[in-house]
N, CA, C, O and CB atoms as a CASP TS submission, in Angstrom:
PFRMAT TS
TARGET T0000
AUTHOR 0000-0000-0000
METHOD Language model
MODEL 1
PARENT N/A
ATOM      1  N   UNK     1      -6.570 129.862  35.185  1.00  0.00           N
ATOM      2  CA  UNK     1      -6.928 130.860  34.192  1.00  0.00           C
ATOM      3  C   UNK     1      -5.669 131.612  33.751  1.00  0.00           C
ATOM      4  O   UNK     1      -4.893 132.108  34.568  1.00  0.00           O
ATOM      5  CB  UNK     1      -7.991 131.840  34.754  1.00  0.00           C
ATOM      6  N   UNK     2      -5.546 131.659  32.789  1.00  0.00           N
ATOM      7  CA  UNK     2      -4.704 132.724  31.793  1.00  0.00           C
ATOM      8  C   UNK     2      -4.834 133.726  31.445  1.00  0.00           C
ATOM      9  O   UNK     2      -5.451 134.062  30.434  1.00  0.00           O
ATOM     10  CB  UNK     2      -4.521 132.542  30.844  1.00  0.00           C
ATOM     11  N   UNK     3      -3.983 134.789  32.613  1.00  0.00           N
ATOM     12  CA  UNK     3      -3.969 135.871  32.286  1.00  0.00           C
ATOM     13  C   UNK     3      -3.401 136.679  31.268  1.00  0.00           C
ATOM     14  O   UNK     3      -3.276 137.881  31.499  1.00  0.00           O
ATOM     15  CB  UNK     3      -3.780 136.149  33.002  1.00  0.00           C
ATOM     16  N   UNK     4      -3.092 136.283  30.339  1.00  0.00           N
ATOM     17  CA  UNK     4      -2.195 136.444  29.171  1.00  0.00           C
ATOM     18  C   UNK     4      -2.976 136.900  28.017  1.00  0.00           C
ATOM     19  O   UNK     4      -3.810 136.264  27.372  1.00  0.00           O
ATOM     20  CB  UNK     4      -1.464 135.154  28.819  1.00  0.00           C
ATOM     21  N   UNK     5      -2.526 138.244  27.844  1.00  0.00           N
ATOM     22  CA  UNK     5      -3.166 139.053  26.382  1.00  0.00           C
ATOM     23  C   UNK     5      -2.687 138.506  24.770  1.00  0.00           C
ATOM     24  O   UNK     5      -3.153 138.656  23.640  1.00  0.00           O
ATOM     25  CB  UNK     5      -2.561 140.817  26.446  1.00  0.00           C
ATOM     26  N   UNK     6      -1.750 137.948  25.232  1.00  0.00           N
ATOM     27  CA  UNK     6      -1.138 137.419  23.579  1.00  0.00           C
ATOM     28  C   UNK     6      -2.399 136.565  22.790  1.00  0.00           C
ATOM     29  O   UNK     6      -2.057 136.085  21.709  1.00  0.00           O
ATOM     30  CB  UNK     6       0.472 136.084  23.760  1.00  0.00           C
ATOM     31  N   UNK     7      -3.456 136.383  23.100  1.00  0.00           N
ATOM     32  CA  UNK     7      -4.297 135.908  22.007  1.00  0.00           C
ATOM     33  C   UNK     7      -5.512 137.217  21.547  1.00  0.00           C
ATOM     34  O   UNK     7      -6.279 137.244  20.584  1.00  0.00           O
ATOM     35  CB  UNK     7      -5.080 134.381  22.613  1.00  0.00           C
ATOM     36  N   UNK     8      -5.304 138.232  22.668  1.00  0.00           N
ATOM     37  CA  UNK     8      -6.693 138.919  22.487  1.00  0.00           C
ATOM     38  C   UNK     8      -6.609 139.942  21.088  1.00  0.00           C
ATOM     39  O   UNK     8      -5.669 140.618  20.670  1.00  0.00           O
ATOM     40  CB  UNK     8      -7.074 139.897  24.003  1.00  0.00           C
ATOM     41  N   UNK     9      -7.921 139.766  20.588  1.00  0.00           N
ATOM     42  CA  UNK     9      -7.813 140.637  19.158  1.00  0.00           C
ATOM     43  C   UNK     9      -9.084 141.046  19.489  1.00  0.00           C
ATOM     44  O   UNK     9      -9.961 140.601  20.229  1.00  0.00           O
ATOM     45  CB  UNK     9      -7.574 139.872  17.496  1.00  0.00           C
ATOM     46  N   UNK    10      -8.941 142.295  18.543  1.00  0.00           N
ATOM     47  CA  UNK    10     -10.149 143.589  18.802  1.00  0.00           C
ATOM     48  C   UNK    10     -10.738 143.300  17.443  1.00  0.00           C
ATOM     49  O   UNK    10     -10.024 142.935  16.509  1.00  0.00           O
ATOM     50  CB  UNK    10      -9.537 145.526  19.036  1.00  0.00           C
ATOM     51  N   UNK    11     -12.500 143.522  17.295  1.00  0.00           N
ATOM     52  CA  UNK    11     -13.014 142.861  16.663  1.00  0.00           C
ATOM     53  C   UNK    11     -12.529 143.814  15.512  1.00  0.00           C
ATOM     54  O   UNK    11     -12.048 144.939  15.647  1.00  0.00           O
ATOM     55  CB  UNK    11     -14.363 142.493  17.025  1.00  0.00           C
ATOM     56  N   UNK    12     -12.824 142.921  14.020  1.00  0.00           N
ATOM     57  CA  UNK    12     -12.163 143.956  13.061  1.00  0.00           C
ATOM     58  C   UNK    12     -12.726 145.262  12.550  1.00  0.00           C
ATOM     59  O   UNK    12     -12.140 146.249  12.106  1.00  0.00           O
ATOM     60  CB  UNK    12     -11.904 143.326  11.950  1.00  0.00           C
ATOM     61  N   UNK    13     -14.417 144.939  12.779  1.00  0.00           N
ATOM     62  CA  UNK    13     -14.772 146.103  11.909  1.00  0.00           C
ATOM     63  C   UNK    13     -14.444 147.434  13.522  1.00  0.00           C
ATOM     64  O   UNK    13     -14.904 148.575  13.577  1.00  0.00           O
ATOM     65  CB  UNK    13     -16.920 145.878  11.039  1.00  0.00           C
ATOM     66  N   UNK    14     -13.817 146.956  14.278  1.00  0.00           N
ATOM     67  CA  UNK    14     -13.494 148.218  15.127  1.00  0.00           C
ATOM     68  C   UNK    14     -11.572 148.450  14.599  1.00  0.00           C
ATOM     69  O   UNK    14     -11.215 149.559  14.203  1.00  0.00           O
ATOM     70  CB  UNK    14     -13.846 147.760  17.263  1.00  0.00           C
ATOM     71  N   UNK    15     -10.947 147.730  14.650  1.00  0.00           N
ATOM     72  CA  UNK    15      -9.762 147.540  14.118  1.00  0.00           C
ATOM     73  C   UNK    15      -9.692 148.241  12.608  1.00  0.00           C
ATOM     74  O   UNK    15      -8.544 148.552  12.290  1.00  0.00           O
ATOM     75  CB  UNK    15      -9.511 146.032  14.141  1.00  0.00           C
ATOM     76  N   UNK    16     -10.837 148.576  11.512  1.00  0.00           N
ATOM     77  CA  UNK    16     -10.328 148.953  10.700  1.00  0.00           C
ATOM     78  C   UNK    16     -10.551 150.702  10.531  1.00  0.00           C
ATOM     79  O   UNK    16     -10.515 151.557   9.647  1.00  0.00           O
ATOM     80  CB  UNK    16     -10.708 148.066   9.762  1.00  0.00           C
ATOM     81  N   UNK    17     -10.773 150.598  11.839  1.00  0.00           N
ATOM     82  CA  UNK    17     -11.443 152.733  11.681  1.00  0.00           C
ATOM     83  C   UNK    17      -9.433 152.936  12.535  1.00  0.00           C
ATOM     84  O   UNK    17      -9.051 154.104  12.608  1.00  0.00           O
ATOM     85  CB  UNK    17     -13.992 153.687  13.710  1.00  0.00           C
ATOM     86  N   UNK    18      -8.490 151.903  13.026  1.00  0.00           N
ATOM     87  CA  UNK    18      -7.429 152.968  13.502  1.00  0.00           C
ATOM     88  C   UNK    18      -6.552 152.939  12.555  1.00  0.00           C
ATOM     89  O   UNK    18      -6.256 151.984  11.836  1.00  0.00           O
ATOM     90  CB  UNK    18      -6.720 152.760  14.846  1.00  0.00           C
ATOM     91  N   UNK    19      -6.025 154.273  12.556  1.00  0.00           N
ATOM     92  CA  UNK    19      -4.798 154.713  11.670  1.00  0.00           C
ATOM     93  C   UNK    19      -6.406 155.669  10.489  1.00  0.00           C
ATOM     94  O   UNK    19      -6.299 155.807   9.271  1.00  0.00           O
ATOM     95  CB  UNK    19      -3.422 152.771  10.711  1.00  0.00           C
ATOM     96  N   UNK    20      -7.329 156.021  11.088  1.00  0.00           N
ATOM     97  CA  UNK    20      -8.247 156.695  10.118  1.00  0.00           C
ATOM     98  C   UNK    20      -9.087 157.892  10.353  1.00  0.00           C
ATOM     99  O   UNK    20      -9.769 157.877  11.378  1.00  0.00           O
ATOM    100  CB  UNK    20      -9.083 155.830   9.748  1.00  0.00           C
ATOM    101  N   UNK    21      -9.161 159.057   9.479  1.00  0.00           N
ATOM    102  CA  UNK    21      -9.599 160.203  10.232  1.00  0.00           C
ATOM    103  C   UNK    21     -11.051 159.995  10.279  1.00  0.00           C
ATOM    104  O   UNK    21     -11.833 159.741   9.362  1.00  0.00           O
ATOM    105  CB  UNK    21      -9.185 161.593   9.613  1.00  0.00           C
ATOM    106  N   UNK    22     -11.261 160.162  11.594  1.00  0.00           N
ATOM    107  CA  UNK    22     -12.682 160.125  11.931  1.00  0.00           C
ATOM    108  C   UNK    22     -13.734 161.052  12.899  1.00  0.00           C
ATOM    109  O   UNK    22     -13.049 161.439  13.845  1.00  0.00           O
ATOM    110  CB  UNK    22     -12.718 159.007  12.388  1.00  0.00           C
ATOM    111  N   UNK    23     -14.428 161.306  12.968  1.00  0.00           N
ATOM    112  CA  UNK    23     -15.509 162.285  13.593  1.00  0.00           C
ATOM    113  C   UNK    23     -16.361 161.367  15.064  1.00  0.00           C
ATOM    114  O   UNK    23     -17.188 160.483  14.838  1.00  0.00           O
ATOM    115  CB  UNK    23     -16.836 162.722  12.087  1.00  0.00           C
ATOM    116  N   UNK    24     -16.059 161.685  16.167  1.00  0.00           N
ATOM    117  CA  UNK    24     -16.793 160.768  17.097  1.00  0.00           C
ATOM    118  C   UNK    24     -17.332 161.437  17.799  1.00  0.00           C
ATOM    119  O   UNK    24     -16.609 162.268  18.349  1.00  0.00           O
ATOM    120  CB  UNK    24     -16.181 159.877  17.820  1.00  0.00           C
ATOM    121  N   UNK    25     -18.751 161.462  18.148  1.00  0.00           N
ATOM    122  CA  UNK    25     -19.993 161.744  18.099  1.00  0.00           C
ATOM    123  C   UNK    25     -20.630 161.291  19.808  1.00  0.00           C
ATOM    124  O   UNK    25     -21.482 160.403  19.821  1.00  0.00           O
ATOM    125  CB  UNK    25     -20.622 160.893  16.713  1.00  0.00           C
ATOM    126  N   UNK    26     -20.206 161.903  21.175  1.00  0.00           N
ATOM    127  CA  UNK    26     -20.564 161.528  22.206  1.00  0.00           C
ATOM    128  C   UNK    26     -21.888 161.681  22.309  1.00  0.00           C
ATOM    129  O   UNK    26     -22.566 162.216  21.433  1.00  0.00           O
ATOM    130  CB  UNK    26     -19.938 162.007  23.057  1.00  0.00           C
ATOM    131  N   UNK    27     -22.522 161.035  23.822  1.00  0.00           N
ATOM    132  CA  UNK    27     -23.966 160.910  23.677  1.00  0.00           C
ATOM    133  C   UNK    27     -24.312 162.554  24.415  1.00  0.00           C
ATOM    134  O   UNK    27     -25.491 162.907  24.449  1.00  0.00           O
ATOM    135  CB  UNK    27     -24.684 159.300  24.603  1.00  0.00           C
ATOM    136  N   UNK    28     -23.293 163.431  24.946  1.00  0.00           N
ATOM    137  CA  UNK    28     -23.485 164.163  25.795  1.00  0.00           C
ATOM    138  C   UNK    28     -23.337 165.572  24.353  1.00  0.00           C
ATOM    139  O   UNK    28     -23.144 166.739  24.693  1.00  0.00           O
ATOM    140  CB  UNK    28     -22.360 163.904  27.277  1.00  0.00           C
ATOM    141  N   UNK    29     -23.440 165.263  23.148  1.00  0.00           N
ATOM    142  CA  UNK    29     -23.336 166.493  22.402  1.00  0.00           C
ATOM    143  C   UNK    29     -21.920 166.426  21.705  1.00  0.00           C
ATOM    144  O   UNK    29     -21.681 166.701  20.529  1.00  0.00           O
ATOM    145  CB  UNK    29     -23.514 167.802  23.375  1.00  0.00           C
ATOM    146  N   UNK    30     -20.952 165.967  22.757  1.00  0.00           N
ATOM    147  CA  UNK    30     -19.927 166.768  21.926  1.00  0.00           C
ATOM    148  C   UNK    30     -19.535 165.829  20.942  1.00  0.00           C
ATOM    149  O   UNK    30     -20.067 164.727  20.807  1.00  0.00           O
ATOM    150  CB  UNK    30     -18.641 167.333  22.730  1.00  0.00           C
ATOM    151  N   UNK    31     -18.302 166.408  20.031  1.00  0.00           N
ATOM    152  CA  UNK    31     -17.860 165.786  18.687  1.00  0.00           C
ATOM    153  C   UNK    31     -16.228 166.331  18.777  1.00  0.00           C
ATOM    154  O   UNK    31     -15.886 167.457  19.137  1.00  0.00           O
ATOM    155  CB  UNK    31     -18.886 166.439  17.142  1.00  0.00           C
ATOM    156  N   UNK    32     -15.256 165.132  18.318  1.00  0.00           N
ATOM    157  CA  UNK    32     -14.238 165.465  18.487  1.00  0.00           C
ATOM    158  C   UNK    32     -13.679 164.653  16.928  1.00  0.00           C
ATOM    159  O   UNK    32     -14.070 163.545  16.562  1.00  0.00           O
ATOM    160  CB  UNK    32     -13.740 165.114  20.016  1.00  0.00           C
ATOM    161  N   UNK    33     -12.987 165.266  16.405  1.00  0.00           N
ATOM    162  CA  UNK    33     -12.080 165.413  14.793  1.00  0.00           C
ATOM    163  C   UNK    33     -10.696 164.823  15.124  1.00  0.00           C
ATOM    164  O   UNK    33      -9.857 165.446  15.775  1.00  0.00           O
ATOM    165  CB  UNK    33     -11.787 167.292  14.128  1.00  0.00           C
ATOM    166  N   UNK    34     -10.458 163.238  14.500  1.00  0.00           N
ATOM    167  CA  UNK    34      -8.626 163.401  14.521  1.00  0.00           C
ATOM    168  C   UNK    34      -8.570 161.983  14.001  1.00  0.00           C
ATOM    169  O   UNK    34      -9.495 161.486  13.359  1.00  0.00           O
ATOM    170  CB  UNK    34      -7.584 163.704  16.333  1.00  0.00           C
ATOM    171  N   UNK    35      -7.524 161.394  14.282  1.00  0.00           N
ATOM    172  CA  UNK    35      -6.854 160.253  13.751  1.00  0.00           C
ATOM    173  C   UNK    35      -7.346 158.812  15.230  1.00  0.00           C
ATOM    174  O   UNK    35      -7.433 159.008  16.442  1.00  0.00           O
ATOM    175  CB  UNK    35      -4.779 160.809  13.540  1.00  0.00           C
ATOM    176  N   UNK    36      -7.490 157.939  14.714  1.00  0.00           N
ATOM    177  CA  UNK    36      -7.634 156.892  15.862  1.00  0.00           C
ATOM    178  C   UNK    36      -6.583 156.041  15.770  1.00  0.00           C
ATOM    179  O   UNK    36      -6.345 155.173  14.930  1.00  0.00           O
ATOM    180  CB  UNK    36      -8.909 156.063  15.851  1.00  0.00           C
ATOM    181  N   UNK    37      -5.730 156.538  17.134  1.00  0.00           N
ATOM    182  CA  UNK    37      -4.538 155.899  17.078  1.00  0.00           C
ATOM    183  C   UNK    37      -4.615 154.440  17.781  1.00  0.00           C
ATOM    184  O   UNK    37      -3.664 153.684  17.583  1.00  0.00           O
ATOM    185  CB  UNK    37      -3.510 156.811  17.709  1.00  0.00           C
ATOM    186  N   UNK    38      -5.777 153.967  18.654  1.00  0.00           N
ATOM    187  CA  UNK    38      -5.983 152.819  19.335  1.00  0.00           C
ATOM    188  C   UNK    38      -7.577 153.235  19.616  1.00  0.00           C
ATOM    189  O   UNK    38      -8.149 154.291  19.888  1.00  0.00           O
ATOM    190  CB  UNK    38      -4.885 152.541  20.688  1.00  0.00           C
ATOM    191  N   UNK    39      -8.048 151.660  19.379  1.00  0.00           N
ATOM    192  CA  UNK    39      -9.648 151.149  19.730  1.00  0.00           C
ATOM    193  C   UNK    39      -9.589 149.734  20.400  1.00  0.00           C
ATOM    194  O   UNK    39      -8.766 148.867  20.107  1.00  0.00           O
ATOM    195  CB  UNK    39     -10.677 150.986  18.230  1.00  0.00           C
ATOM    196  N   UNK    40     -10.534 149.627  21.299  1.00  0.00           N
ATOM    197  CA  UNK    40     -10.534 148.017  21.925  1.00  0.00           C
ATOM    198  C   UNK    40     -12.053 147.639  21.823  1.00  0.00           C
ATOM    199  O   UNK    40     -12.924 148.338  21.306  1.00  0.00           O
ATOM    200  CB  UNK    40      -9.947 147.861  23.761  1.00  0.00           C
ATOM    201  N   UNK    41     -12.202 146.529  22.350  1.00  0.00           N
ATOM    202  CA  UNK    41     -13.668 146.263  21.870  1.00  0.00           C
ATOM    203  C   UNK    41     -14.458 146.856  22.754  1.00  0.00           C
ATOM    204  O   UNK    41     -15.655 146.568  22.724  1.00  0.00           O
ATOM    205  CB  UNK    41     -14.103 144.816  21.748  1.00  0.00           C
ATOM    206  N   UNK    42     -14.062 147.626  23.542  1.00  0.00           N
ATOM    207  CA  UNK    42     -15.236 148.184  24.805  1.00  0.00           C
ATOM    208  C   UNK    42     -15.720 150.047  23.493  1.00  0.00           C
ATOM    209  O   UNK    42     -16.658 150.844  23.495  1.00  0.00           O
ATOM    210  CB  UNK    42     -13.843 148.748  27.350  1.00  0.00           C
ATOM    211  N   UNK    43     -14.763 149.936  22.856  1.00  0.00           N
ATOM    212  CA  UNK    43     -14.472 151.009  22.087  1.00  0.00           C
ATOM    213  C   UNK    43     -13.968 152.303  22.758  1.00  0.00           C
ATOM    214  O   UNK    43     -14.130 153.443  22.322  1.00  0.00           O
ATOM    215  CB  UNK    43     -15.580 151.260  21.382  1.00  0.00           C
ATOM    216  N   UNK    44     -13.492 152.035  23.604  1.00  0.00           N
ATOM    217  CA  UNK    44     -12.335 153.007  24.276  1.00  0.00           C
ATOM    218  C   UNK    44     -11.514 153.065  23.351  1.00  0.00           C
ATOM    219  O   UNK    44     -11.012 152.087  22.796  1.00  0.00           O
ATOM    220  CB  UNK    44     -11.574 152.583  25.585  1.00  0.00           C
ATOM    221  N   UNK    45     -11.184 154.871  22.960  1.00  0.00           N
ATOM    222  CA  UNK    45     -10.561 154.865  22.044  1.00  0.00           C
ATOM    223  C   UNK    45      -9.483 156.101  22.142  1.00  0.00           C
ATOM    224  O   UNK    45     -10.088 157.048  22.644  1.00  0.00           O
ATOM    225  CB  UNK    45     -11.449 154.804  21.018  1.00  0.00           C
ATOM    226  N   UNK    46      -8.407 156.386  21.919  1.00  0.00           N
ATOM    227  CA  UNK    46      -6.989 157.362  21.890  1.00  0.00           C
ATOM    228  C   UNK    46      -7.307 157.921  20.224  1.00  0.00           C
ATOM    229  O   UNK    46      -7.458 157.267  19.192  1.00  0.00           O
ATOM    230  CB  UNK    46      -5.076 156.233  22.132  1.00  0.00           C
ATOM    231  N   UNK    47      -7.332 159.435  20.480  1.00  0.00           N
ATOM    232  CA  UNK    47      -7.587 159.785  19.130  1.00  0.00           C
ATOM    233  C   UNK    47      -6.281 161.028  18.773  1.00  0.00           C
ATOM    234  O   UNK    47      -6.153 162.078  19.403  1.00  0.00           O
ATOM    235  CB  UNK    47      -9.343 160.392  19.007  1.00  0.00           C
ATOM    236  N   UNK    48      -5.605 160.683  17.878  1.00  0.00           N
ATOM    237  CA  UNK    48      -4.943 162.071  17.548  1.00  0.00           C
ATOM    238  C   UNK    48      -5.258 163.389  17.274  1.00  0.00           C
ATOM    239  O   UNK    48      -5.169 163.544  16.056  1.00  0.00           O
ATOM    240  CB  UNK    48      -4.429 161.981  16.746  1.00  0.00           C
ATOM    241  N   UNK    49      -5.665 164.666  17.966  1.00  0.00           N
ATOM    242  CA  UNK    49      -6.234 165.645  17.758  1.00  0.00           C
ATOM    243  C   UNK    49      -5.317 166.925  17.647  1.00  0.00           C
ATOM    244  O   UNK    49      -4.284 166.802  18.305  1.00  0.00           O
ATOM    245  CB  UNK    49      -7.144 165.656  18.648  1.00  0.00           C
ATOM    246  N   UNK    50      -5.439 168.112  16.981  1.00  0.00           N
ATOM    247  CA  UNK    50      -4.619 168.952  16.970  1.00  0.00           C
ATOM    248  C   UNK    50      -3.601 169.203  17.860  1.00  0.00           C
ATOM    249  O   UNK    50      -2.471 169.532  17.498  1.00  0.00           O
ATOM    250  CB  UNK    50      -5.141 169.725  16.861  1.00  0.00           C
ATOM    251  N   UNK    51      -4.063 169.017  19.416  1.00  0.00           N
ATOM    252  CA  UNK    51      -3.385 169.674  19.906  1.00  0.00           C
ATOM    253  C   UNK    51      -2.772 168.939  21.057  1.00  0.00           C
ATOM    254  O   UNK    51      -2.299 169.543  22.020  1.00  0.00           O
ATOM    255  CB  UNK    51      -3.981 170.724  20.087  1.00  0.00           C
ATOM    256  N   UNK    52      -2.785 166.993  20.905  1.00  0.00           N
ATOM    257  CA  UNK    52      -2.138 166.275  21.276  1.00  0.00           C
ATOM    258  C   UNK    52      -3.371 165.068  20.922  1.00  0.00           C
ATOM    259  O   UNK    52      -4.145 164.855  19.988  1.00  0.00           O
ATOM    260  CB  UNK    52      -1.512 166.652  22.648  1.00  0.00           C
ATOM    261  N   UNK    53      -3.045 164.413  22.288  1.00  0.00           N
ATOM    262  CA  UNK    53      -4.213 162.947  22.414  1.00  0.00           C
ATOM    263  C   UNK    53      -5.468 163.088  23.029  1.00  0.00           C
ATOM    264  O   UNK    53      -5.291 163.563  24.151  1.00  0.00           O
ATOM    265  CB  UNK    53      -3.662 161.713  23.320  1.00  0.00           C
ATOM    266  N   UNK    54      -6.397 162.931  22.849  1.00  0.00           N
ATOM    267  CA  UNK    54      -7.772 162.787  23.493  1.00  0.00           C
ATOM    268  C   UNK    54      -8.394 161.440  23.468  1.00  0.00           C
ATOM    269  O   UNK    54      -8.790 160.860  22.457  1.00  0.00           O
ATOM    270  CB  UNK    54      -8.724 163.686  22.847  1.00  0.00           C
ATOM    271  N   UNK    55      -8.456 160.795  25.285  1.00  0.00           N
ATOM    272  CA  UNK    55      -9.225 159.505  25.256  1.00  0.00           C
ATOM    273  C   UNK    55     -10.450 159.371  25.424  1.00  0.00           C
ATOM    274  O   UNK    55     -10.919 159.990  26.379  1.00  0.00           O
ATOM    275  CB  UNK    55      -8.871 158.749  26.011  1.00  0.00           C
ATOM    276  N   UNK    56     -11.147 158.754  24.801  1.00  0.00           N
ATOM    277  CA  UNK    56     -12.606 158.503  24.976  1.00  0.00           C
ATOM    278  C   UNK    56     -13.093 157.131  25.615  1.00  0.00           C
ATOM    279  O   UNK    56     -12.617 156.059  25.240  1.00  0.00           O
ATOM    280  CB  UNK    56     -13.218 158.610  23.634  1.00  0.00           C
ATOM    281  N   UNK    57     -13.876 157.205  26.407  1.00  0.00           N
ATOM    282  CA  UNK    57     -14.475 156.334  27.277  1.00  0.00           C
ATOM    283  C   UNK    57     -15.124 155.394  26.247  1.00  0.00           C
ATOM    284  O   UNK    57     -15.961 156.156  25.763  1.00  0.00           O
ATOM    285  CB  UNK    57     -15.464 157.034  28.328  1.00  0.00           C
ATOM    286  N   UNK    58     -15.228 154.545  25.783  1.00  0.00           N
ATOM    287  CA  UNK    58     -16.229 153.725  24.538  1.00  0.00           C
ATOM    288  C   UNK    58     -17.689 154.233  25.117  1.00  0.00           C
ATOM    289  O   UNK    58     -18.344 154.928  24.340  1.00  0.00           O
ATOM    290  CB  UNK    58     -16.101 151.587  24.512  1.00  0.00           C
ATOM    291  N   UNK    59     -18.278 153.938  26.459  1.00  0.00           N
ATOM    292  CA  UNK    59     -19.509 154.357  27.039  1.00  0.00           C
ATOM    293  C   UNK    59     -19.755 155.876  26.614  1.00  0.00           C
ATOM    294  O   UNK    59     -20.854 156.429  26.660  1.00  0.00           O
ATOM    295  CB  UNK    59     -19.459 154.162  28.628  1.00  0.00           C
ATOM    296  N   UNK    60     -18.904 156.298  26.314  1.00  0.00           N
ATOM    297  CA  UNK    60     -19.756 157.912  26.344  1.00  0.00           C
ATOM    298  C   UNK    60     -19.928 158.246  24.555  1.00  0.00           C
ATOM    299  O   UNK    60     -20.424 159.264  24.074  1.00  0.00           O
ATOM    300  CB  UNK    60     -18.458 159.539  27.332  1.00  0.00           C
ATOM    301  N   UNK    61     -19.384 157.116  23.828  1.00  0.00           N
ATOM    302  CA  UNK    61     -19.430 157.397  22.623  1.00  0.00           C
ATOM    303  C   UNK    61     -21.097 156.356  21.893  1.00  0.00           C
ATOM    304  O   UNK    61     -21.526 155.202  21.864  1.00  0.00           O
ATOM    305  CB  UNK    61     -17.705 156.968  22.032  1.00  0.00           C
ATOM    306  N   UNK    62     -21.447 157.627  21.473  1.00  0.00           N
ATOM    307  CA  UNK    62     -22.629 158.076  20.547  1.00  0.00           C
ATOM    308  C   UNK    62     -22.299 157.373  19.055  1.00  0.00           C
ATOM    309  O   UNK    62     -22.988 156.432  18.661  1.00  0.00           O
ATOM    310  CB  UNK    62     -22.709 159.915  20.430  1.00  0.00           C
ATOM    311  N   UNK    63     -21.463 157.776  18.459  1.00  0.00           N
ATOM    312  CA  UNK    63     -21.321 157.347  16.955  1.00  0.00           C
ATOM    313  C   UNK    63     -19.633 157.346  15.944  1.00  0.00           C
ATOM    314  O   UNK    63     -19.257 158.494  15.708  1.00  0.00           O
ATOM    315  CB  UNK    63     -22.405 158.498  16.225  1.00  0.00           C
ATOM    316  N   UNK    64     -19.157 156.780  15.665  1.00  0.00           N
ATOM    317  CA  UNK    64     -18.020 156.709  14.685  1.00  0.00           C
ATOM    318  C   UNK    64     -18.136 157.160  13.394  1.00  0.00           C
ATOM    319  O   UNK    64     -19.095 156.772  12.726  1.00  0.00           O
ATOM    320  CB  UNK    64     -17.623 155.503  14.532  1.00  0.00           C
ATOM    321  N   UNK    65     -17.434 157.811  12.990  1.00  0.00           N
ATOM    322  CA  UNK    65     -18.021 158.137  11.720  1.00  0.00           C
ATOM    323  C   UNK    65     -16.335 158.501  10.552  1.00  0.00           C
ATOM    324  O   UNK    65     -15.512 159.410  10.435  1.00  0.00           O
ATOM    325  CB  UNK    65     -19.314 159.771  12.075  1.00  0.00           C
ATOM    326  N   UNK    66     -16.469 157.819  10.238  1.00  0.00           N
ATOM    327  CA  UNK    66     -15.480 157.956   9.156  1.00  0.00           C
ATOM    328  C   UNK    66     -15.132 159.424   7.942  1.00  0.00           C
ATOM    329  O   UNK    66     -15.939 159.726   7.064  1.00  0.00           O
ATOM    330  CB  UNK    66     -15.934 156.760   8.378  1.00  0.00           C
ATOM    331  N   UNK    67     -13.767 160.180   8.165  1.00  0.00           N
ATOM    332  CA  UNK    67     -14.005 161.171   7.534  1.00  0.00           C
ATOM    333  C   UNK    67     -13.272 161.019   6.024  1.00  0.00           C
ATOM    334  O   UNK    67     -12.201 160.415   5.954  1.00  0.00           O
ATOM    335  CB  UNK    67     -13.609 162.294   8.393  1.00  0.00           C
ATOM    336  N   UNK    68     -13.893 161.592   4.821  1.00  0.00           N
ATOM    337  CA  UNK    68     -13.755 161.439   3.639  1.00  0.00           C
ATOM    338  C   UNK    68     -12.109 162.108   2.971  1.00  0.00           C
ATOM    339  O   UNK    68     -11.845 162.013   1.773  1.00  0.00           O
ATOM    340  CB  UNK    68     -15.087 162.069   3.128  1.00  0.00           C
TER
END
């Protein structure tokens, strides 16, 4: 088996929300505002927020939402 990441790609319609301001919507209430600097397909995601980086668990996320 091949442990080797050089083929793995993240599916696109998750690939096209990074580098985009977005609103993400946990199942526990909260909501956090910023830039998505990295997503993987589990949707674990690194978001740019005011006041540095905030990671999100993909499991605890509720909804993506694209901001205008």
């Amino acid at each position: 088996m091949n442990n080797s990441n050089n083929n793995f790609q993240v599916n696109k319609q998750f690939a096209d929300f990074k580098g985009k301001d977005v609103l993400i919507g946990l199942k526990n209430w909260e909501e956090f505002e910023g830039k998505i600097i990295a997503i993987d397909n589990f949707l674990n995601t690194v978001l740019e927020v005011d006041d540095g980086l905030k990671v999100v668990k993909g499991g605890k996320i509720a909804f993506i939402s694209m901001k205008d």
